[in-house]
C-alpha positions as CSV (number, residue, x, y, z in Angstrom):
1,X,8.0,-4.8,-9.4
2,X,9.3,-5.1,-5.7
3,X,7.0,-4.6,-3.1
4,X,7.4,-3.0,0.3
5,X,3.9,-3.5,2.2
6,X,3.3,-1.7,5.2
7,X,1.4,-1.0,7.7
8,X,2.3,2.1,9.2
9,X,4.9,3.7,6.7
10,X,8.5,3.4,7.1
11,X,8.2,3.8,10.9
12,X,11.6,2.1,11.6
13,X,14.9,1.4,10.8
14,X,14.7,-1.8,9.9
15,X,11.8,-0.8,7.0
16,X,14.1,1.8,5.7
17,X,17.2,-0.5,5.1
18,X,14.6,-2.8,3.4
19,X,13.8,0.1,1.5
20,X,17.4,1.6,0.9
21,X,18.2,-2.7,0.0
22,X,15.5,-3.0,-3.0
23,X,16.3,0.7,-4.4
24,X,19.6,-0.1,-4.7
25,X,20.5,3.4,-3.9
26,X,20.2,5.8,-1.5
27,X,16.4,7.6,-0.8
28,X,18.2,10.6,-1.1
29,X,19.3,9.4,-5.0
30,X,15.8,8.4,-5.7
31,X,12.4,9.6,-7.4
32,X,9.2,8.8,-6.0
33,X,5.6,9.3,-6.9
34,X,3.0,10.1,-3.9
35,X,-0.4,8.4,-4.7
36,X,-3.2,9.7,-2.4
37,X,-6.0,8.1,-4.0
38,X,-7.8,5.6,-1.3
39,X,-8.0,8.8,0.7
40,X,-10.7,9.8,-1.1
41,X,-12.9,6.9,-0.9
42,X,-12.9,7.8,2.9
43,X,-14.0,11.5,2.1
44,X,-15.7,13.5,3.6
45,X,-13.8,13.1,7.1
46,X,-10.4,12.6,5.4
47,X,-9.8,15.7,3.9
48,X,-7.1,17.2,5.9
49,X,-5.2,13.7,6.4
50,X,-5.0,13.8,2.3
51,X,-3.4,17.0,2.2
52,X,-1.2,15.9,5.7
53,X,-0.1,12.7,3.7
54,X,1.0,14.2,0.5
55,X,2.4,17.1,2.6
56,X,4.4,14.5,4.6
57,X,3.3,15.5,7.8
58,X,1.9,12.3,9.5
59,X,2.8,10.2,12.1
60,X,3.3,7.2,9.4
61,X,6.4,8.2,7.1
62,X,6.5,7.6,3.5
63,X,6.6,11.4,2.0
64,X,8.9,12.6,3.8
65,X,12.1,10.4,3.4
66,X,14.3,12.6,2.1
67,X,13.6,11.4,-1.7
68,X,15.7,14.0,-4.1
69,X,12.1,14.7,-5.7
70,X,8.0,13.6,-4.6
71,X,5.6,13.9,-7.6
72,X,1.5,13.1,-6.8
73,X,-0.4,10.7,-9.2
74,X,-4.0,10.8,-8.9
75,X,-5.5,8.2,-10.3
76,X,-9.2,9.3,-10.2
77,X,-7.7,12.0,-13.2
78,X,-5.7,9.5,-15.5
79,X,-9.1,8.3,-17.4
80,X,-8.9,11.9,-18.8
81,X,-5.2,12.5,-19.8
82,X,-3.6,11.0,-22.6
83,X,-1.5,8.4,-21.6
84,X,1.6,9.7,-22.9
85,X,1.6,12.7,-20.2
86,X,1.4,9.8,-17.0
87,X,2.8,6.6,-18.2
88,X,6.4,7.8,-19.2
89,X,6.3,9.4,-16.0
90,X,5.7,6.2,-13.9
91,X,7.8,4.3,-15.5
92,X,11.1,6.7,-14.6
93,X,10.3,6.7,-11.5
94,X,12.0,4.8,-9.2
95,X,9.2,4.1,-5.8
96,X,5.5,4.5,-5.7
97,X,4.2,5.7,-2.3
98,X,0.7,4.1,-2.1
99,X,-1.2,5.8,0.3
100,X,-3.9,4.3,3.1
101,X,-7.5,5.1,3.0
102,X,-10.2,2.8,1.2
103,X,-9.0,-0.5,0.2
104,X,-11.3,-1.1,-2.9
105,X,-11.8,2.6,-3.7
106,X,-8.3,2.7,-4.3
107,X,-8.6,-0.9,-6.2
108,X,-11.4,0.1,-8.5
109,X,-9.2,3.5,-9.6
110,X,-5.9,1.0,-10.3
111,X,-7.8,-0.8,-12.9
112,X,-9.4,2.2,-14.4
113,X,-6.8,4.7,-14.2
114,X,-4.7,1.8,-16.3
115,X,-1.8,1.9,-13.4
116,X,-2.4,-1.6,-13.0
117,X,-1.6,-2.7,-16.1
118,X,1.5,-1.0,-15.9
119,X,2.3,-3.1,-13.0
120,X,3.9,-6.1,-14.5
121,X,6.9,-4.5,-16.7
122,X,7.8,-2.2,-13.7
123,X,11.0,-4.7,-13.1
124,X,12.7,-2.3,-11.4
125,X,10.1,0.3,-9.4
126,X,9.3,-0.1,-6.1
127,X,6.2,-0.2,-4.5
128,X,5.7,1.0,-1.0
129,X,2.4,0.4,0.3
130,X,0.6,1.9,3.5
131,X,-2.1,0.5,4.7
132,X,-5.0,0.1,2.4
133,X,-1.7,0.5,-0.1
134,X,-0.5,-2.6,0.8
135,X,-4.1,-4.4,1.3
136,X,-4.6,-4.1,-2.4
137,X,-2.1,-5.9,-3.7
138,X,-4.4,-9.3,-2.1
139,X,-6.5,-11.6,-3.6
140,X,-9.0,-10.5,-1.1
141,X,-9.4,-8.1,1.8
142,X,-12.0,-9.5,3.6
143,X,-15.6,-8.6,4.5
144,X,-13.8,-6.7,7.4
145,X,-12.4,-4.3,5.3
146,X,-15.3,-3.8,3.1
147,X,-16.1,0.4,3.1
148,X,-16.9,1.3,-0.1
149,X,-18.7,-1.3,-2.0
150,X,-17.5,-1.9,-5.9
151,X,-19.6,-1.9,-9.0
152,X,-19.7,-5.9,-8.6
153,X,-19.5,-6.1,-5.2
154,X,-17.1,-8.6,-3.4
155,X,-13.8,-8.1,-1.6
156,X,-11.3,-9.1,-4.4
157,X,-8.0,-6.7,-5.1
158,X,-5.4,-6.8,-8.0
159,X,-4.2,-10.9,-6.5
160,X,-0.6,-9.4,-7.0
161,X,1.0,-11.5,-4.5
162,X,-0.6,-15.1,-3.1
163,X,-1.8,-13.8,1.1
164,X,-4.1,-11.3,2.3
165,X,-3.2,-8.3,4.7
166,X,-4.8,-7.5,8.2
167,X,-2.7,-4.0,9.2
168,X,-2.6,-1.8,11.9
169,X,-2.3,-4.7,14.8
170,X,-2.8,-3.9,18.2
171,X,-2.8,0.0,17.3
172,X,-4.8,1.4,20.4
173,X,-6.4,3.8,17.0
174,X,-7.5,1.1,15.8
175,X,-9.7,-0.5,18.3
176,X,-11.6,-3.3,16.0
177,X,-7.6,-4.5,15.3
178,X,-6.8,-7.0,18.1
179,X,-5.3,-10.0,17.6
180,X,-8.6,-11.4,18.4
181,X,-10.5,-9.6,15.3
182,X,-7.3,-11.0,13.1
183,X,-8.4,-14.7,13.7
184,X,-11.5,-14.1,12.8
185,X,-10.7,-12.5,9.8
186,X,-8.2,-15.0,8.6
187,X,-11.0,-18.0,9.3
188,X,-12.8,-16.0,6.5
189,X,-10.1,-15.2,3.8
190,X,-9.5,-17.9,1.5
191,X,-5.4,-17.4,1.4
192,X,-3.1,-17.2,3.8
193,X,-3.3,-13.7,5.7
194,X,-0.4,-11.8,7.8
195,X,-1.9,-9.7,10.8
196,X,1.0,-7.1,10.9
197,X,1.2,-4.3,13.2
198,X,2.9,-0.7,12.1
199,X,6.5,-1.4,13.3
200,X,5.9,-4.3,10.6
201,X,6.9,-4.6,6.7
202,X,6.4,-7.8,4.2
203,X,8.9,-7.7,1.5
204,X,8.2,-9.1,-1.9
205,X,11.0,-9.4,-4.5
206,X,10.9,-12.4,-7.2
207,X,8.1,-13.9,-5.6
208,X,10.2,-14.2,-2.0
209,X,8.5,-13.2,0.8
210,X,10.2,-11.9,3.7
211,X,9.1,-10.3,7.3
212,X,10.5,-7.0,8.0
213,X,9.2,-6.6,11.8
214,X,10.6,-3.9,14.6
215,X,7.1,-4.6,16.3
216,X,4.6,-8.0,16.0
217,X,3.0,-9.9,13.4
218,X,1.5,-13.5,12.8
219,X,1.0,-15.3,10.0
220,X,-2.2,-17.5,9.6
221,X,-1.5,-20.2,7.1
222,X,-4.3,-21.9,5.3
């Protein structure tokens, strides 16, 4: 699976050709899958930015691209379909949209949905994280990011790629995200961590890593 982790969406132009570059086709060619899920874990005060997100009408784009067709897969409903109705599904598909909201929520609902099993033969899908979307693709979040606490506690995520993710850098919404609270956190993390801000993507394909950035980011090496 390729992975496109952001911060803020695909908020530039420089995120979209990364985009465009690991679909191998254009957006307007392509199928994608919305999947609001960490939204929830947020709930009650995130109610109407769920529906704004798989609406496409926010401020950080990933809906509305232009793909030729937008599905929603909630996770929280897989454990009661059969999985010949979903899997099919994401395996045709050509991007997942992985939505912001709780980090671990959104974890915890990967691994009991079954999605994240799927993960590893998805050669050619790509995933496009926002936020908490691309956060949970670490080994571990960090305390920081710790909202909704899982069954066995701790801060670990699905450890598909090897550095941990501190988004939304500098964003005056986000007023516990200075530079400043992204040392700390790093000092804590046990990997390497990249404090990203939302003009920022890290692009994973074969293992590579690679810095898509319009805006700032640091990386904090261990």
């Amino acid at each position: 699976m390729k992975l496109l982790l952001t911060s803020g969406g695909v908020s530039n132009d420089s995120i979209r050709a990364a985009l465009v570059d690991m679909l191998g086709k254009p957006i307007a060619e392509s199928t994608a899958l919305c999947i609001p899920t960490a939204m929830y874990g947020m709930l009650p005060r995130t109610a109407v930015m769920t529906w704004r997100q798989i609406a496409g009408q926010t401020s950080t784009p990933m809906v509305e691209l232009g793909w030729k067709s937008v599905g929603m897969l909630e996770l929280t409903a897989l454990p009661s379909i059969d999985s010949e109705n979903w899997v099919p599904l994401v395996q045709e598909t050509d991007a997942l949209l992985v939505c912001g909201g709780d980090v671990l929520y959104l974890h915890h609902w990967m691994r009991k949905s079954g999605l994240a099993d799927l993960f590893p033969s998805l050669d050619k899908t790509v995933y496009v994280g926002l936020s908490a979307g691309s956060m949970v693709m670490a080994p571990h979040v960090g305390e920081e990011f710790v909202g909704w606490k899982p069954p066995a506690g701790g801060d670990g995520a699905l450890g598909m790629v090897g550095f941990s993710i501190f988004p939304h850098l500098d964003n005056a919404m986000s007023p516990e995200n200075t530079m400043a609270d992204a040392e700390r956190w790093a000092a804590r993390v046990p990997v390497p961590g990249y404090a990203v801000d939302d003009e920022t993507a890290i692009k994973v394909v074969d293992g590579v890593v690679e810095v898509v950035s319009e805006g700032h980011w640091k990386l904090f090496a261990r």
